[in-house]
Structures are given as C-alpha cells and as structure tokens.
mmCIF entry with sequence, helices, sheets and N, C-alpha, C, O atoms, coordinates in Angstrom:
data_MODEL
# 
_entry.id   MODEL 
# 
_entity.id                         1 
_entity.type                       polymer 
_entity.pdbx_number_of_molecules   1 
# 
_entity_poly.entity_id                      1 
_entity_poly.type                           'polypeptide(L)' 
_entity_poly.nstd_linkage                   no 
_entity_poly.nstd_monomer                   no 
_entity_poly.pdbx_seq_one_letter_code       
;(UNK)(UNK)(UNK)(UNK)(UNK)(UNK)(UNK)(UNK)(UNK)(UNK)(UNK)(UNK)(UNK)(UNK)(UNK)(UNK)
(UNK)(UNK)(UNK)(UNK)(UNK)(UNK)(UNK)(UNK)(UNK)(UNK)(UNK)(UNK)(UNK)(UNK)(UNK)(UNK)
(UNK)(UNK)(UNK)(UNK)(UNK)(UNK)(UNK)(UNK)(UNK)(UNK)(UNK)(UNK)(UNK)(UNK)(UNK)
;
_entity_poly.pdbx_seq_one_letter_code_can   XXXXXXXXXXXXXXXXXXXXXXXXXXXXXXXXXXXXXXXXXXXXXXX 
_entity_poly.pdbx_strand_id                 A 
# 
loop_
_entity_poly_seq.entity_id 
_entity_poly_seq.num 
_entity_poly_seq.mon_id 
_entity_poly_seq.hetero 
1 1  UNK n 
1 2  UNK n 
1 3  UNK n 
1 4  UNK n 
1 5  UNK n 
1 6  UNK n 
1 7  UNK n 
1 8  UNK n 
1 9  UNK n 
1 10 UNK n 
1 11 UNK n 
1 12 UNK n 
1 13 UNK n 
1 14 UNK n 
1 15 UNK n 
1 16 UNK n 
1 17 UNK n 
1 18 UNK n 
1 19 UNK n 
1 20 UNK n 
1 21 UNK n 
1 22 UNK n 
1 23 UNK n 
1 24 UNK n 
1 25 UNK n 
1 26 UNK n 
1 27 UNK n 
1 28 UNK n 
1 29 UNK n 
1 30 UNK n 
1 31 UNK n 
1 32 UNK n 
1 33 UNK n 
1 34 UNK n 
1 35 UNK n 
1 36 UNK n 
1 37 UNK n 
1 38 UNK n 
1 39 UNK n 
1 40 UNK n 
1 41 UNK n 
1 42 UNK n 
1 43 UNK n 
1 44 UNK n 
1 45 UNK n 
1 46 UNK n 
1 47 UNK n 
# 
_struct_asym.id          A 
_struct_asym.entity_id   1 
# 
_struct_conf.conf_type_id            HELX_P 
_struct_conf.id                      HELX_P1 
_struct_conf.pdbx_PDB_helix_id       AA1 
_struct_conf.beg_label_comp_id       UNK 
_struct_conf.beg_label_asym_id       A 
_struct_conf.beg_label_seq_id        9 
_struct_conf.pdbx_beg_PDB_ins_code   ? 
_struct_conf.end_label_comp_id       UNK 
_struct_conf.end_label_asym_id       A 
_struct_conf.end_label_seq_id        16 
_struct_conf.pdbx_end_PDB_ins_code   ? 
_struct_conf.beg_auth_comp_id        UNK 
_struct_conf.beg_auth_asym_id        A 
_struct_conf.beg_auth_seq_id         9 
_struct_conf.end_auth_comp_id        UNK 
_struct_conf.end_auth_asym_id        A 
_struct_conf.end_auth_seq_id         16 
_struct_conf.pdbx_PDB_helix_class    1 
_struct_conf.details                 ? 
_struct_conf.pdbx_PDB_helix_length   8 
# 
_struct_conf_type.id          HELX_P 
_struct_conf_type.criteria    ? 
_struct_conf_type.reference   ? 
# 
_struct_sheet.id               AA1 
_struct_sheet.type             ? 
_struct_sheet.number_strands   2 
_struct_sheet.details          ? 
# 
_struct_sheet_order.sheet_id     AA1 
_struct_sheet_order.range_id_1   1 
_struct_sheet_order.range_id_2   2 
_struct_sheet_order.offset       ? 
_struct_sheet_order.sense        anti-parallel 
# 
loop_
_struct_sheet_range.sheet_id 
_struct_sheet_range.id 
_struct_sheet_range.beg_label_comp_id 
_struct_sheet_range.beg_label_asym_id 
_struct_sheet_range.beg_label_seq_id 
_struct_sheet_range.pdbx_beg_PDB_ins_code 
_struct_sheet_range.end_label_comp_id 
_struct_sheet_range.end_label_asym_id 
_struct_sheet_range.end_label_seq_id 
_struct_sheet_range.pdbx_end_PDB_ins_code 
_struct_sheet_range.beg_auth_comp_id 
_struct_sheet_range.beg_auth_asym_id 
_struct_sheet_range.beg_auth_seq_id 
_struct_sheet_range.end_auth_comp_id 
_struct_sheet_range.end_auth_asym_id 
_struct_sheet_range.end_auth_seq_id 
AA1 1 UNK A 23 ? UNK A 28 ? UNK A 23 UNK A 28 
AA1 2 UNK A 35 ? UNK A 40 ? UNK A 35 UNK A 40 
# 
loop_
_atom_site.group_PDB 
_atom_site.id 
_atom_site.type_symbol 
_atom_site.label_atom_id 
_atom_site.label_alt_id 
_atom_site.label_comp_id 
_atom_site.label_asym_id 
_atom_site.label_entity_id 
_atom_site.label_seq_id 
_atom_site.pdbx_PDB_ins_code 
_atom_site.Cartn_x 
_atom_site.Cartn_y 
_atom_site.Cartn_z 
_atom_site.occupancy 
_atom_site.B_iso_or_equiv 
_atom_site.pdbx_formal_charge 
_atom_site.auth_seq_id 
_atom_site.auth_comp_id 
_atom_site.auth_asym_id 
_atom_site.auth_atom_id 
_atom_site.pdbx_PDB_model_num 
ATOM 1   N N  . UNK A 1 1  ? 23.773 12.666  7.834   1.00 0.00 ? 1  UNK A N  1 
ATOM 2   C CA . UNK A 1 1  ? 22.379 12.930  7.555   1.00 0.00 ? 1  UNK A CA 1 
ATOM 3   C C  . UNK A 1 1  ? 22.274 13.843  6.342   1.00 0.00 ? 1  UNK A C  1 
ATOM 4   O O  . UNK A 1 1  ? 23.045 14.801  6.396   1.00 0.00 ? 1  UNK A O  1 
ATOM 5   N N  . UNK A 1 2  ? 21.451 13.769  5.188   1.00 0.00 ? 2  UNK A N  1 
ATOM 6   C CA . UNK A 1 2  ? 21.334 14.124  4.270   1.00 0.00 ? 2  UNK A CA 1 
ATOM 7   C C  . UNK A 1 2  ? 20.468 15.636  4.557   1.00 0.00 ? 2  UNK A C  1 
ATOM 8   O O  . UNK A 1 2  ? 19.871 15.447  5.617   1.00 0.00 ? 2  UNK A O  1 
ATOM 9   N N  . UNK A 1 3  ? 20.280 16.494  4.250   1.00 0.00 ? 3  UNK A N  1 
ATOM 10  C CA . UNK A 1 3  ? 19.886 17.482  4.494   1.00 0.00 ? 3  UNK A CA 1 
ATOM 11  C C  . UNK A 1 3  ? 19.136 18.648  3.487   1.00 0.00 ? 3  UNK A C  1 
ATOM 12  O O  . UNK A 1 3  ? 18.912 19.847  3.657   1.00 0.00 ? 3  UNK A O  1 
ATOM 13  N N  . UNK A 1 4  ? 18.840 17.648  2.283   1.00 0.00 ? 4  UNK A N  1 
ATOM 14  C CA . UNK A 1 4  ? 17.869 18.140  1.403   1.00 0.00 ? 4  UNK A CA 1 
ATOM 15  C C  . UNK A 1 4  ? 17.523 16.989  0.336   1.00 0.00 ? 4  UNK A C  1 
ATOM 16  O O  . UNK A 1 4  ? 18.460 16.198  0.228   1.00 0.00 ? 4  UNK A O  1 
ATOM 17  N N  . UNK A 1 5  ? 16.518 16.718  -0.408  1.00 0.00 ? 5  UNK A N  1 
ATOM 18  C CA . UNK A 1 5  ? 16.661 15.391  -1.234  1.00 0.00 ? 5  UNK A CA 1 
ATOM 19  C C  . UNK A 1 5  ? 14.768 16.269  -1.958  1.00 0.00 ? 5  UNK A C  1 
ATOM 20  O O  . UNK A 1 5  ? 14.219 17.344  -1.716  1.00 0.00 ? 5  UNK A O  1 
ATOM 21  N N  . UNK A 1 6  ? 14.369 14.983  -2.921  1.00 0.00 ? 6  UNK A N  1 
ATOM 22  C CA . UNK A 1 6  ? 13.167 15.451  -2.938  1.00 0.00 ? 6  UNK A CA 1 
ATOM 23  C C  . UNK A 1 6  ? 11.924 15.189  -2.297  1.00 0.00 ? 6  UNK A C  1 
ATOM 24  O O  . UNK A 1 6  ? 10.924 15.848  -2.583  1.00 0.00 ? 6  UNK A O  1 
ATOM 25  N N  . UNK A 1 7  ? 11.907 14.183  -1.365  1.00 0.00 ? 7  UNK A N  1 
ATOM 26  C CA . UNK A 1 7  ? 11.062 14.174  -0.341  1.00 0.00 ? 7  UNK A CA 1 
ATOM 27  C C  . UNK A 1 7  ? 10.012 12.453  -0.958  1.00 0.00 ? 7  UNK A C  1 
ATOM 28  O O  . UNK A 1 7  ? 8.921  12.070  -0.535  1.00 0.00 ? 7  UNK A O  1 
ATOM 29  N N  . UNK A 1 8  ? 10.500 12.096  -1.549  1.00 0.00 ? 8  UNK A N  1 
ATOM 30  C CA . UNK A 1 8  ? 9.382  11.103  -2.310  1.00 0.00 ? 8  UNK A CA 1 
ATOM 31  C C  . UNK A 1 8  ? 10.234 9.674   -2.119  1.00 0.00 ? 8  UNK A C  1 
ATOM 32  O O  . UNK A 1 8  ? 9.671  8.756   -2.714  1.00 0.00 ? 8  UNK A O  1 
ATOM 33  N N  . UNK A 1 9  ? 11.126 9.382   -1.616  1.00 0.00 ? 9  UNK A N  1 
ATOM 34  C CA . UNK A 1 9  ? 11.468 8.290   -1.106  1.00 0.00 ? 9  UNK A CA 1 
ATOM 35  C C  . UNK A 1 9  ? 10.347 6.950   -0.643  1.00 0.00 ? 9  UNK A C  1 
ATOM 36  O O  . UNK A 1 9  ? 10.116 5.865   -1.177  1.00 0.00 ? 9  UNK A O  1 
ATOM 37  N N  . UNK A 1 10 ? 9.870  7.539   0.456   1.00 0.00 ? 10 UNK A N  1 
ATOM 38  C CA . UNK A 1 10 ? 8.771  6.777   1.189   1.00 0.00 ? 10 UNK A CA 1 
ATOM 39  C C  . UNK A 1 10 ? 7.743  6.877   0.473   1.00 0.00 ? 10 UNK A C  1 
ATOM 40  O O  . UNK A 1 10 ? 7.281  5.736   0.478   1.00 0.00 ? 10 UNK A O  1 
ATOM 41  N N  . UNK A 1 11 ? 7.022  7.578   -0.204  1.00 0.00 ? 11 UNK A N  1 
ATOM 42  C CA . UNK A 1 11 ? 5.853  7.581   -1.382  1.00 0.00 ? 11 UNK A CA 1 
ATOM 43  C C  . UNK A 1 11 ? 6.240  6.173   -2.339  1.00 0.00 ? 11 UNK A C  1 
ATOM 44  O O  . UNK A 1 11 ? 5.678  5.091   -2.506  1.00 0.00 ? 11 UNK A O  1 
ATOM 45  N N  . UNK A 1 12 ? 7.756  6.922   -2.969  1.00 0.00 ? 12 UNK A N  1 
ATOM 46  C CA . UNK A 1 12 ? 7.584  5.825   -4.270  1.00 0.00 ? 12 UNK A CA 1 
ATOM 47  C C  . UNK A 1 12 ? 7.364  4.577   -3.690  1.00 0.00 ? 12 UNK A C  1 
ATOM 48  O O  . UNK A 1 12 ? 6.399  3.859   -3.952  1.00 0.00 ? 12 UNK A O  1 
ATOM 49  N N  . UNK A 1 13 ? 8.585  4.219   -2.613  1.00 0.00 ? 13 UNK A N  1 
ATOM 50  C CA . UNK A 1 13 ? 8.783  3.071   -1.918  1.00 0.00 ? 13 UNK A CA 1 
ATOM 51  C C  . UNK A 1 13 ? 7.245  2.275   -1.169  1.00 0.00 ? 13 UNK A C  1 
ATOM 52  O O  . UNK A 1 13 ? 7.128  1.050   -1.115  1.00 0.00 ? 13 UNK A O  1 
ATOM 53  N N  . UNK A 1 14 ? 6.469  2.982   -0.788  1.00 0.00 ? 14 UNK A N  1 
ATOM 54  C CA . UNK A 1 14 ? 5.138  2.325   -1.108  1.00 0.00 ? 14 UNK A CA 1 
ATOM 55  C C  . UNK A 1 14 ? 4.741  2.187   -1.548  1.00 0.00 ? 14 UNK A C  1 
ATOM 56  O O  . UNK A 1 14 ? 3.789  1.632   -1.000  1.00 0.00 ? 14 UNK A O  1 
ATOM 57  N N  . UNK A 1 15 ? 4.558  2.268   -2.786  1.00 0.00 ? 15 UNK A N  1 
ATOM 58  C CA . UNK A 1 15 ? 3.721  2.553   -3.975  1.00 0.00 ? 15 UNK A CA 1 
ATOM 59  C C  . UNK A 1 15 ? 4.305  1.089   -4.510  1.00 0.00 ? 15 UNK A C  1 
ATOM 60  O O  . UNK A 1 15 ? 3.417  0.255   -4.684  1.00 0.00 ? 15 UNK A O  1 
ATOM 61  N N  . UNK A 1 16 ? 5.397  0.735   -4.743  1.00 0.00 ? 16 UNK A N  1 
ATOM 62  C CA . UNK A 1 16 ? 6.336  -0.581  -5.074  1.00 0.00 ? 16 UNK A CA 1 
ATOM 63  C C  . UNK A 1 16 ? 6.099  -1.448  -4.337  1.00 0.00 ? 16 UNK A C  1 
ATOM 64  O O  . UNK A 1 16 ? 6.337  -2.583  -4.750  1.00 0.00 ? 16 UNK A O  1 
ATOM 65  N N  . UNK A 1 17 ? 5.395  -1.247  -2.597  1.00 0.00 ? 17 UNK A N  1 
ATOM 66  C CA . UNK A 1 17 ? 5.758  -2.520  -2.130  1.00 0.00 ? 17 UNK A CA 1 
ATOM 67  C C  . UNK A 1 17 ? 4.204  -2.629  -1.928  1.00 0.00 ? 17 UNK A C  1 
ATOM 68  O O  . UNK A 1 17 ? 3.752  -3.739  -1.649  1.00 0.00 ? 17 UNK A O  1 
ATOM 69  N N  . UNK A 1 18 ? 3.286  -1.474  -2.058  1.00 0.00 ? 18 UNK A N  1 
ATOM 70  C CA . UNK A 1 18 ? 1.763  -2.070  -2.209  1.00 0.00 ? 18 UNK A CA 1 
ATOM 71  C C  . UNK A 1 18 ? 1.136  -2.551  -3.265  1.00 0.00 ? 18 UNK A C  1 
ATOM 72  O O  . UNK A 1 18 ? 0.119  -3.238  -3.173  1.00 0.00 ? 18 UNK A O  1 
ATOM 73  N N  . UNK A 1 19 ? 1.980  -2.062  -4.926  1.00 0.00 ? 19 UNK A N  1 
ATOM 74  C CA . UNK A 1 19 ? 2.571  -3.262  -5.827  1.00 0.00 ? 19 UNK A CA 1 
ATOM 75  C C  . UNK A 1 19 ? 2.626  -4.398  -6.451  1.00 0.00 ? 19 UNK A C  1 
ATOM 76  O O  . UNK A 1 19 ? 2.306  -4.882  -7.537  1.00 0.00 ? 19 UNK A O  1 
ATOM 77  N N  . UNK A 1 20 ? 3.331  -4.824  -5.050  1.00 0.00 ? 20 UNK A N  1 
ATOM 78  C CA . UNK A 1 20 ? 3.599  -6.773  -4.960  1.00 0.00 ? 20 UNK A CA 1 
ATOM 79  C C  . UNK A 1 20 ? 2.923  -7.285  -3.752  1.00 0.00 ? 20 UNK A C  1 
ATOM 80  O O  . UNK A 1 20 ? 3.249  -8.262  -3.078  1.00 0.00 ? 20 UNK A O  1 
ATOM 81  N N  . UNK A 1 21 ? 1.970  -6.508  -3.587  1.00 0.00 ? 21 UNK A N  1 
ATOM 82  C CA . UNK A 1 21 ? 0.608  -7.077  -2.766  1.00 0.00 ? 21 UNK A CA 1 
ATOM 83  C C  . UNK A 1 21 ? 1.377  -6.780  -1.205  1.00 0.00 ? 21 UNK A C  1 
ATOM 84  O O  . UNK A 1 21 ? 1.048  -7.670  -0.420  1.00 0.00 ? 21 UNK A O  1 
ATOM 85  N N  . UNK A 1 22 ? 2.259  -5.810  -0.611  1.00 0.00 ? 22 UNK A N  1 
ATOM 86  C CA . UNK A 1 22 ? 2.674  -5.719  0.466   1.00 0.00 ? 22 UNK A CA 1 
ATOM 87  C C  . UNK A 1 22 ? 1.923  -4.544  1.409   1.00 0.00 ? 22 UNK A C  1 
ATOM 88  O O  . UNK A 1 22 ? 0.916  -3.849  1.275   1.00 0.00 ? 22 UNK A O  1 
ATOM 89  N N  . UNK A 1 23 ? 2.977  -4.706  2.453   1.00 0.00 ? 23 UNK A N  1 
ATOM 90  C CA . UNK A 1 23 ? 2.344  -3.087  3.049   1.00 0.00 ? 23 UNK A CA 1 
ATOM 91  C C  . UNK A 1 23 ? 3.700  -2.785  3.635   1.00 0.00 ? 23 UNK A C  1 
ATOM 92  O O  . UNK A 1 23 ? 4.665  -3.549  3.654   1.00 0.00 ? 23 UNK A O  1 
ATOM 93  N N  . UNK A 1 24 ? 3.625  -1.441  4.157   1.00 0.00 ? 24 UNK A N  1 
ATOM 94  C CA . UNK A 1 24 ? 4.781  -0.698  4.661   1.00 0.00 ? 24 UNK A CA 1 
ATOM 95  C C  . UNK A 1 24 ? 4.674  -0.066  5.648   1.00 0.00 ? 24 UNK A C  1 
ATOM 96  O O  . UNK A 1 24 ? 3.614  0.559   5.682   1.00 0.00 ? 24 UNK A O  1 
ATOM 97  N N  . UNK A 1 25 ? 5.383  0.079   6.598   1.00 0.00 ? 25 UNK A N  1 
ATOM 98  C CA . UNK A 1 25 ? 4.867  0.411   8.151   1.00 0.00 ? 25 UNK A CA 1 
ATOM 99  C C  . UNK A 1 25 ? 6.065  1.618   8.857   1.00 0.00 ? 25 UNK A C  1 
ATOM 100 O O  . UNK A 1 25 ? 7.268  1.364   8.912   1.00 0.00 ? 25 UNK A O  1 
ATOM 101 N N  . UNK A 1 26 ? 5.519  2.795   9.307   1.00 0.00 ? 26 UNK A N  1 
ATOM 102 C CA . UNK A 1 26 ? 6.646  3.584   9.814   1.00 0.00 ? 26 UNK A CA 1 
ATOM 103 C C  . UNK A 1 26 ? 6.410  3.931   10.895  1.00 0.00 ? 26 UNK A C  1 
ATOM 104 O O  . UNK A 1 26 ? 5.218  4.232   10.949  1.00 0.00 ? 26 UNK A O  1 
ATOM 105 N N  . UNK A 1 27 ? 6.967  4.084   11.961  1.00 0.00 ? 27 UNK A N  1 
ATOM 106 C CA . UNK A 1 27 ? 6.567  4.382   13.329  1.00 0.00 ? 27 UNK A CA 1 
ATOM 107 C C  . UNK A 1 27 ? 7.716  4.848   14.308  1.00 0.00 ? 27 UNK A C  1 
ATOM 108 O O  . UNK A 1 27 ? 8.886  4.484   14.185  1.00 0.00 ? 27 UNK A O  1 
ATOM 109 N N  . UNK A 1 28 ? 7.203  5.780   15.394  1.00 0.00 ? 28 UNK A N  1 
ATOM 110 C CA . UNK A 1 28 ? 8.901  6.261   15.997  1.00 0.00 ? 28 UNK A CA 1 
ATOM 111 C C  . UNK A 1 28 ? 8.843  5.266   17.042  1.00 0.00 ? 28 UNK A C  1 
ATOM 112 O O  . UNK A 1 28 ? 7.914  4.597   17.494  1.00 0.00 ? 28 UNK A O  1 
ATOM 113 N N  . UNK A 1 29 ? 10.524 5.368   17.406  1.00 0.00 ? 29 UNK A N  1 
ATOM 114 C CA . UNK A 1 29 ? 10.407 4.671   18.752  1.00 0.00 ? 29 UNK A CA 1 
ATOM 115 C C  . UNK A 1 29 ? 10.981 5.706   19.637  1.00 0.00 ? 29 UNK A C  1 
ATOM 116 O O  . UNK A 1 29 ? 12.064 6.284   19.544  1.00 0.00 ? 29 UNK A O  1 
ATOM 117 N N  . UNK A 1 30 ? 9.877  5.845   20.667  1.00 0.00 ? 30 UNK A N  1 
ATOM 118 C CA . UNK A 1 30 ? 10.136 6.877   21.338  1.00 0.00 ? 30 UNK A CA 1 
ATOM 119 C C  . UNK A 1 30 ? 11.413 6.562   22.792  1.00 0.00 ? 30 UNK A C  1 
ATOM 120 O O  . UNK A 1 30 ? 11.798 7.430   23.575  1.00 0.00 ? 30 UNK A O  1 
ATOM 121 N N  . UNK A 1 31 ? 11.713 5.536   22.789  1.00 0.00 ? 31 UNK A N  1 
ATOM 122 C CA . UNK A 1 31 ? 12.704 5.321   23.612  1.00 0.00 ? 31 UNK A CA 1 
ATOM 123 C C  . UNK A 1 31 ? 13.905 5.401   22.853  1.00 0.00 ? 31 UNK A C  1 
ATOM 124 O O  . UNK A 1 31 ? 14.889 5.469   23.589  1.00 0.00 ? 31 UNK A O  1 
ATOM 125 N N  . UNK A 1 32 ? 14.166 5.416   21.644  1.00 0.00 ? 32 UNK A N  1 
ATOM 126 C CA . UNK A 1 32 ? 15.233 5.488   21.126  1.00 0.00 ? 32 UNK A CA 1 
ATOM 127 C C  . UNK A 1 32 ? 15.377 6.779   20.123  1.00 0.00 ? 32 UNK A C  1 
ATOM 128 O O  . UNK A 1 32 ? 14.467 7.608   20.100  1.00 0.00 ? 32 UNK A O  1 
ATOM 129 N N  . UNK A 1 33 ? 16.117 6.879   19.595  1.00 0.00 ? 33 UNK A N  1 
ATOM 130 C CA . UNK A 1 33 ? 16.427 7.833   18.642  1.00 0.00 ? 33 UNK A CA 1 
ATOM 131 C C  . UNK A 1 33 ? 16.288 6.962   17.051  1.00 0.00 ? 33 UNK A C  1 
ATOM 132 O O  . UNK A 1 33 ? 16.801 5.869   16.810  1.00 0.00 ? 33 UNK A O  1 
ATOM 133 N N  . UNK A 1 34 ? 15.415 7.828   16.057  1.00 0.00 ? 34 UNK A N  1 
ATOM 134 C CA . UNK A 1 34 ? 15.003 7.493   14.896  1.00 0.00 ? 34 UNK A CA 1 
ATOM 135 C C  . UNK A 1 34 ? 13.385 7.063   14.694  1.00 0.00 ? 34 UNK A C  1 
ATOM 136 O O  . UNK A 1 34 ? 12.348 7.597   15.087  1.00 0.00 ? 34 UNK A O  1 
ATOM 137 N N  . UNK A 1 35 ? 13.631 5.930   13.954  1.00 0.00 ? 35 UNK A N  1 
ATOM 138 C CA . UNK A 1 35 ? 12.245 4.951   13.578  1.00 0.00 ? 35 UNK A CA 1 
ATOM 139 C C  . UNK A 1 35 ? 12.586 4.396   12.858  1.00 0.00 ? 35 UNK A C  1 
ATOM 140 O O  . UNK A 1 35 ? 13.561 4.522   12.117  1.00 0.00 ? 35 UNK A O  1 
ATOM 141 N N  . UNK A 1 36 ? 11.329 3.176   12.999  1.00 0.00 ? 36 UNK A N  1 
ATOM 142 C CA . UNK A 1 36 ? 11.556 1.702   12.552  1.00 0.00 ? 36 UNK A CA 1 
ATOM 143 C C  . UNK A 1 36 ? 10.486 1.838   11.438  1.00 0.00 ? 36 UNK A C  1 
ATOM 144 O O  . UNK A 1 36 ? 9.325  2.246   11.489  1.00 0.00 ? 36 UNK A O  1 
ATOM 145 N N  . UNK A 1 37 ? 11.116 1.444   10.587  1.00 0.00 ? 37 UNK A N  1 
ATOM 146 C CA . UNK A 1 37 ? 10.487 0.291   9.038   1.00 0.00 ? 37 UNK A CA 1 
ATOM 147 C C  . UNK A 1 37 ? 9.748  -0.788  8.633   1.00 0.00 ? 37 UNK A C  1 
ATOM 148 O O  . UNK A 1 37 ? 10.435 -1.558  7.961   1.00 0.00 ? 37 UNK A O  1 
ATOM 149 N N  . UNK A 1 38 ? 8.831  -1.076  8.753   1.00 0.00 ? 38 UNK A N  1 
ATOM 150 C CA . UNK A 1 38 ? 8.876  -2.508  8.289   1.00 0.00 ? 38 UNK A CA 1 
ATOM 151 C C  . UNK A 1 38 ? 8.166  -2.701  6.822   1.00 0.00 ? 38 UNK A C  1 
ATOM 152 O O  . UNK A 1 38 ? 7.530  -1.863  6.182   1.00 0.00 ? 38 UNK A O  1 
ATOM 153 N N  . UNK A 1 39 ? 8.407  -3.780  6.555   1.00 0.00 ? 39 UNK A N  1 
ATOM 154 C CA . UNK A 1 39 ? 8.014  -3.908  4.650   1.00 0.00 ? 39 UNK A CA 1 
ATOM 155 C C  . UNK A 1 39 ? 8.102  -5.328  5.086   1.00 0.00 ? 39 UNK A C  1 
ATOM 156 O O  . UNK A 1 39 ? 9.025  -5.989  5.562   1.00 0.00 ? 39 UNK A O  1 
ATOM 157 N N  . UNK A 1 40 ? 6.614  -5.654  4.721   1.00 0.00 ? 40 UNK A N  1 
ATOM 158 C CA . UNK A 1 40 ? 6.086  -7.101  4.838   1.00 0.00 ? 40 UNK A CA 1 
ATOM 159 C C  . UNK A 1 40 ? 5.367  -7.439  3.498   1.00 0.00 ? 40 UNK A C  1 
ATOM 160 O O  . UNK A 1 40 ? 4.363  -6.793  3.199   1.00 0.00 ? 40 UNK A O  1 
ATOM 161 N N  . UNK A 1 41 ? 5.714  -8.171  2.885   1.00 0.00 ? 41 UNK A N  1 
ATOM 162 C CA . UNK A 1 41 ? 6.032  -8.925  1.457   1.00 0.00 ? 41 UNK A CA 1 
ATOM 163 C C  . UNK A 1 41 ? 5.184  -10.655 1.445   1.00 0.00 ? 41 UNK A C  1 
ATOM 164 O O  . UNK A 1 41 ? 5.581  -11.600 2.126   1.00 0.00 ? 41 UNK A O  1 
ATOM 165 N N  . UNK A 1 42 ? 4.174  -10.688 0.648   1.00 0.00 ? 42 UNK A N  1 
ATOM 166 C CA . UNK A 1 42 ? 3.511  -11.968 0.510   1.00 0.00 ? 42 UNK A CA 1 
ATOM 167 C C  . UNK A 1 42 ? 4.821  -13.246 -0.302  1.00 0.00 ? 42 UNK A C  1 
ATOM 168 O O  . UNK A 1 42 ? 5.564  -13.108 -1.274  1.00 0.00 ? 42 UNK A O  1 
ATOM 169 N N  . UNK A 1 43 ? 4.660  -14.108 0.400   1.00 0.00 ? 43 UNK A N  1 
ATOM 170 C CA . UNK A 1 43 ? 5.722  -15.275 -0.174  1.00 0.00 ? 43 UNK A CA 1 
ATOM 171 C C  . UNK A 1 43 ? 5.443  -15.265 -1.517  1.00 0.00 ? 43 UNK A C  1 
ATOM 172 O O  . UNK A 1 43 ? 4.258  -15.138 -1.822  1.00 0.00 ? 43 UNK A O  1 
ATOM 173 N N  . UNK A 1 44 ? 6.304  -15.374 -2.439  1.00 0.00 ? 44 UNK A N  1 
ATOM 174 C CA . UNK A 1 44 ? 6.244  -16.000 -3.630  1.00 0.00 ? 44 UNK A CA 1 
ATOM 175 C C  . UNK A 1 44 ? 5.587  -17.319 -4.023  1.00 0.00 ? 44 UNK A C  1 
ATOM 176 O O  . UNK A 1 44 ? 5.922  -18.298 -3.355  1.00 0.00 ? 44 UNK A O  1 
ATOM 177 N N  . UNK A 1 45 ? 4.640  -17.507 -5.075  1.00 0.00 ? 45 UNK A N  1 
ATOM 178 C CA . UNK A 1 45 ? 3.825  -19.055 -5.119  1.00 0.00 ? 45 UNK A CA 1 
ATOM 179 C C  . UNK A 1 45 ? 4.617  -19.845 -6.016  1.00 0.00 ? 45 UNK A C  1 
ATOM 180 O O  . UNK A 1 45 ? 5.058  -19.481 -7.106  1.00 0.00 ? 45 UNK A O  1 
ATOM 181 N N  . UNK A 1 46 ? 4.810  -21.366 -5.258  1.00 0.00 ? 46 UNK A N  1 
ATOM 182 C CA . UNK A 1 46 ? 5.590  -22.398 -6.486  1.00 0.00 ? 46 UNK A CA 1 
ATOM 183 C C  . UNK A 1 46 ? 4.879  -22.893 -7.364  1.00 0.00 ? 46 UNK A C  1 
ATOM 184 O O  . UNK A 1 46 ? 3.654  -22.876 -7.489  1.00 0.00 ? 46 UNK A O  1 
ATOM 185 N N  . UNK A 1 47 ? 5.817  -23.426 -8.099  1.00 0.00 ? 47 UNK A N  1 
ATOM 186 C CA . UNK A 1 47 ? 5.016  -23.853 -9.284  1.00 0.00 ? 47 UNK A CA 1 
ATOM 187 C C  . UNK A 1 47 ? 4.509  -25.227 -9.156  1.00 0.00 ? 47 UNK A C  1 
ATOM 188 O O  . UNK A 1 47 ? 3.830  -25.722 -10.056 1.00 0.00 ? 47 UNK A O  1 
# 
C-alpha cells in the first residue's frame, strides 16, 4: 500500500473517462475489504 502520493488519481481519472462520454463509479463493499470501480465507456461508432 502506497502511503503518500498526490491525491488526484481519481479526479484526473474522471475527468478522462467523462471525456469520452463515460462515467465512473466508486463504492465500498462492506462485506469485503477495499472497493469496487467501475468505468463504463460508450461503444465506439463504425464507419
């Protein structure tokens, strides 16, 4: 576990995935130890 950094990880990292038209989702799980991520991303359009 890292134990100092500058704190803007999750900022930038939304900022990139709201972006490319996404969203970003953080939430604990209280039965487990940590939390879950999610980054949901619009399909790419063909040509």
């Amino acid at each position: 576990t890292k134990t100092s950094g500058t704190g803007l990880g999750l900022a930038y990292s939304k900022k990139v995935v709201e972006g490319m038209g996404g969203t970003i989702t953080l939430f604990n799980r209280p039965d487990e130890k940590g939390a879950c991520l999610t980054i949901k991303l619009p399909r790419a359009k063909g040509d």
